[in-house]
C-alpha positions in Angstrom: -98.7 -46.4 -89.0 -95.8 -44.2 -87.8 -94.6 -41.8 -90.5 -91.7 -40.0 -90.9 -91.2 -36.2 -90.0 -90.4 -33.8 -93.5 -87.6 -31.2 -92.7 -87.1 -28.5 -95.0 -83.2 -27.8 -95.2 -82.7 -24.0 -95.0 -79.6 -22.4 -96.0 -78.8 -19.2 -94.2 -76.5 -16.6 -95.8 -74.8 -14.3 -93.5 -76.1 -11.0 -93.9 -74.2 -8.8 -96.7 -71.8 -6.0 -94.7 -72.0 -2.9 -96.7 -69.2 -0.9 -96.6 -69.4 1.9 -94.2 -67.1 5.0 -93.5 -66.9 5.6 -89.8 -66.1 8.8 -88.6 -66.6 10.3 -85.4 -67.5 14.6 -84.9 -67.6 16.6 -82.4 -70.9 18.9 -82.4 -71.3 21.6 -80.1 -73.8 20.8 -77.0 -76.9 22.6 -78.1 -76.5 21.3 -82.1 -75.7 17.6 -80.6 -78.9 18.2 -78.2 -81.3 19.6 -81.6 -79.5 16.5 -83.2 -80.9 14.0 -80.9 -84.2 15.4 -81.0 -84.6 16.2 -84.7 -83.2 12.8 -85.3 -85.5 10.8 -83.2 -88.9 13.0 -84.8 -87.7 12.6 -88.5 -86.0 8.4 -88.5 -87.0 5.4 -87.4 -84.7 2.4 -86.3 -81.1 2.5 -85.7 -78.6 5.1 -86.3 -81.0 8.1 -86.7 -78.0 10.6 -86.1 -76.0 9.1 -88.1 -78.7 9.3 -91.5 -79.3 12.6 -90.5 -76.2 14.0 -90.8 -75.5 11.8 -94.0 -78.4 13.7 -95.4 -77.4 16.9 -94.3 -73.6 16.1 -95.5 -75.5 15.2 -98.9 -77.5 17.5 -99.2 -74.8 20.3 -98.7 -72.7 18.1 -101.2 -75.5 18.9 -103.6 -75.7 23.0 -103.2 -71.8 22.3 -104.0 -72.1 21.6 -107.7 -72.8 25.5 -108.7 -68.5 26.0 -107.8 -66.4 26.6 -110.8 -63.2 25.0 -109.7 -61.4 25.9 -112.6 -62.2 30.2 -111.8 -62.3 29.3 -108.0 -60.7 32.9 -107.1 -63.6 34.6 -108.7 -66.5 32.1 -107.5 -68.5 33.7 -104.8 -70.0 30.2 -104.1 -66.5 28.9 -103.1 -65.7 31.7 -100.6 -69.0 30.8 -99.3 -67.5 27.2 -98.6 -64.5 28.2 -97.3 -66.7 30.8 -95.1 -68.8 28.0 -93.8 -65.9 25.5 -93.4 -64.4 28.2 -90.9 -67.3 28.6 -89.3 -67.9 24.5 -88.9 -64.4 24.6 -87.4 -65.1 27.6 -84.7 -68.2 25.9 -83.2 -67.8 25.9 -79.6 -68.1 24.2 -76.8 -68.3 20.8 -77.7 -69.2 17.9 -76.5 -67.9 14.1 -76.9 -67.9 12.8 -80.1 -70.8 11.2 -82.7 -70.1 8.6 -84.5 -71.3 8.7 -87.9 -71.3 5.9 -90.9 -71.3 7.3 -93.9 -72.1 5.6 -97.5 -69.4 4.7 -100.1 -70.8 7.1 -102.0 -71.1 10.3 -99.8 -67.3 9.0 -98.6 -66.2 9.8 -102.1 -68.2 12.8 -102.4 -66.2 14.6 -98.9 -63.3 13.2 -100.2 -63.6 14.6 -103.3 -64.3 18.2 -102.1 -61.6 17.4 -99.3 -59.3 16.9 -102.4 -60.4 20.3 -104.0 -59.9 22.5 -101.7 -56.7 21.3 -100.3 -55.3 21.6 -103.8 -56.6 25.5 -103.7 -55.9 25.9 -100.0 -52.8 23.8 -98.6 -52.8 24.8 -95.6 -56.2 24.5 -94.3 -56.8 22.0 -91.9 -59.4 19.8 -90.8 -62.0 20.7 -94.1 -64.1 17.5 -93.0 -64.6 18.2 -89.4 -66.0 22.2 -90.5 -68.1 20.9 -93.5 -69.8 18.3 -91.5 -70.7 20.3 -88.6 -71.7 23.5 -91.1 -74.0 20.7 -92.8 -75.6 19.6 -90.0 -76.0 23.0 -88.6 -78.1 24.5 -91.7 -79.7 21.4 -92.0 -80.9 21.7 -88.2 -81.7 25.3 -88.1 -83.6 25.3 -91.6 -86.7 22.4 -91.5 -87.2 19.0 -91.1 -86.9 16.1 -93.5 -90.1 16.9 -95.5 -88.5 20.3 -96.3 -84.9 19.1 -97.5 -86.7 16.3 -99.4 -89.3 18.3 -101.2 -86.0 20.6 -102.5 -83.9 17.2 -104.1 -87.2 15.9 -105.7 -87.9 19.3 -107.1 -84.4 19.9 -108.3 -83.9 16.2 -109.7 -87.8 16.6 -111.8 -86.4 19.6 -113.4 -83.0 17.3 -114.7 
């Protein structure tokens, strides 16, 4: 007796796109070359860089939240920004650029700051650019992931 095959129907879903915010740095040669390596020791799978410097931005972002915008003249903590934002900016030499993808979240959190300062400084330019490559800078000369983790989970316990 000859019986008939059972298919199962399976219904694929294309895979949810979350939004990403691409944008692409240049870091100087020896931070881009401590970059690779301290990205490829610390992540697995793809775009190792790129989650590194998103928690480095993030982490940065966090130290942030001590600034009182509203006394911003007198806040040592915001001439420290501004101190490290120059000093993002005067990296040299660099190399090509790194594309990063950053989260809707830590996009609203650079854009946020962005917003800040430009309202307390006009004429600065390029805030993004210097606060990403100070970010990734401490966050490369300081520890590894462990280290930078172990901080957040202390500070969030204490919340």
């Amino acid at each position: 007796m000859i019986q008939k095959r059972k298919s199962k129907k399976l219904f694929f879903q294309p895979p949810q796109k979350k939004e990403k915010w691409l944008v692409c740095i240049r870091f100087p040669k020896d931070i881009k070359e401590k970059l690779r390596q301290q990205a490829e020791k610390d992540y697995k799978g793809r775009g190792k860089q790129s989650l590194l410097i998103e928690d480095a931005v993030n982490y940065y972002l966090y130290t942030l939240s001590d600034i009182k915008w509203a006394d911003y003249e007198k806040d040592s903590d915001y001439a420290e920004l501004i101190d490290d934002i120059f000093e993002g900016l005067n990296q040299a030499p660099l190399e090509g650029a790194t594309q990063v993808f950053f989260s809707e979240e830590t996009k609203n959190r650079i854009l946020e700051i962005e917003k800040k300062i430009k309202l307390t400084k006009p004429l600065m330019k390029d805030v993004r650019t210097g606060l990403i490559r100070k970010a990734v800078s401490i966050r490369l000369s300081l520890g590894d992931k462990a280290f930078f983790d172990s901080i957040m989970n202390m500070d969030s316990i204490k919340t």
